[in-house]
C-alpha positions as CSV (number, residue, x, y, z in Angstrom):
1,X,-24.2,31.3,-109.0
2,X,-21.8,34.4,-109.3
3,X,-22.7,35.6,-105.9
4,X,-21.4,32.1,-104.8
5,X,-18.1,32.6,-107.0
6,X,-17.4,35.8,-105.7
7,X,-17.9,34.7,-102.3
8,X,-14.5,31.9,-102.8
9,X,-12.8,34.5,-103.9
10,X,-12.8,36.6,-100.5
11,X,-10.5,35.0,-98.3
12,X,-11.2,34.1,-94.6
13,X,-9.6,36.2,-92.2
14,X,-7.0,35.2,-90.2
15,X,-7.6,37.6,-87.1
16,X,-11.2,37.2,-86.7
17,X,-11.5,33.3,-87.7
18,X,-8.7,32.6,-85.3
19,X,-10.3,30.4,-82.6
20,X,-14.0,30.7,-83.6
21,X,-15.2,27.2,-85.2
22,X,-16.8,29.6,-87.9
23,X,-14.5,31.3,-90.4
24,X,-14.9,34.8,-91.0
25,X,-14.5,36.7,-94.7
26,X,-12.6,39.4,-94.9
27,X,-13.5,43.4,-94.4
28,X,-11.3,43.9,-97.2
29,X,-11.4,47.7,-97.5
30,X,-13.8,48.1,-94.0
31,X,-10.7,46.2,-91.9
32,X,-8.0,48.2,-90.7
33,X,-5.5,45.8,-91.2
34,X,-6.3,45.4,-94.9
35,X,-3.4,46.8,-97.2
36,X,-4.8,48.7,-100.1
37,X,-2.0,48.9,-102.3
38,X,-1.4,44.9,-101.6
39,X,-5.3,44.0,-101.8
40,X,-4.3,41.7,-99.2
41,X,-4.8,41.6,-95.2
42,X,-2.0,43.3,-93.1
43,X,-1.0,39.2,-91.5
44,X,-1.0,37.4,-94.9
45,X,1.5,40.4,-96.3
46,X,3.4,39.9,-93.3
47,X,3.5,35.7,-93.8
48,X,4.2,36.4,-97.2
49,X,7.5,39.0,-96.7
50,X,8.9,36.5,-93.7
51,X,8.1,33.2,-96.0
52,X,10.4,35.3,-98.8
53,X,12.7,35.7,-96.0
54,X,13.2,32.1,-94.4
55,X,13.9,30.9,-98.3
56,X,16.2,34.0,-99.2
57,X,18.1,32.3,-95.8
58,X,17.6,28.9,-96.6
59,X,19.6,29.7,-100.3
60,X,22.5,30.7,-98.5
């Protein structure tokens, strides 16, 4: 049952799940788009800084 656990909390990848009808985990450290000192892929950091971004906008 932990194995199972641990698998949820490895996220899908983005890249490689994009238009396969099977999602992908991630690399995490093995993928070269994964961020080590975010622990997070290289396109969810990006999503994340330009979701900041649009609401920083939307305040003004």
């Amino acid at each position: 049952m932990s194995a199972e656990i641990n698998r949820k909390k490895i996220p899908y990848c983005p890249l490689m799940s994009a238009g396969n009808q099977d999602c992908r985990v991630c690399l995490q450290e093995s993928c070269a788009w994964y961020v080590q000192s975010a622990k997070s892929c290289a396109a969810y950091v990006i999503a994340h800084n330009n979701l900041l971004d649009i609401k920083a906008k939307q305040g003004k």
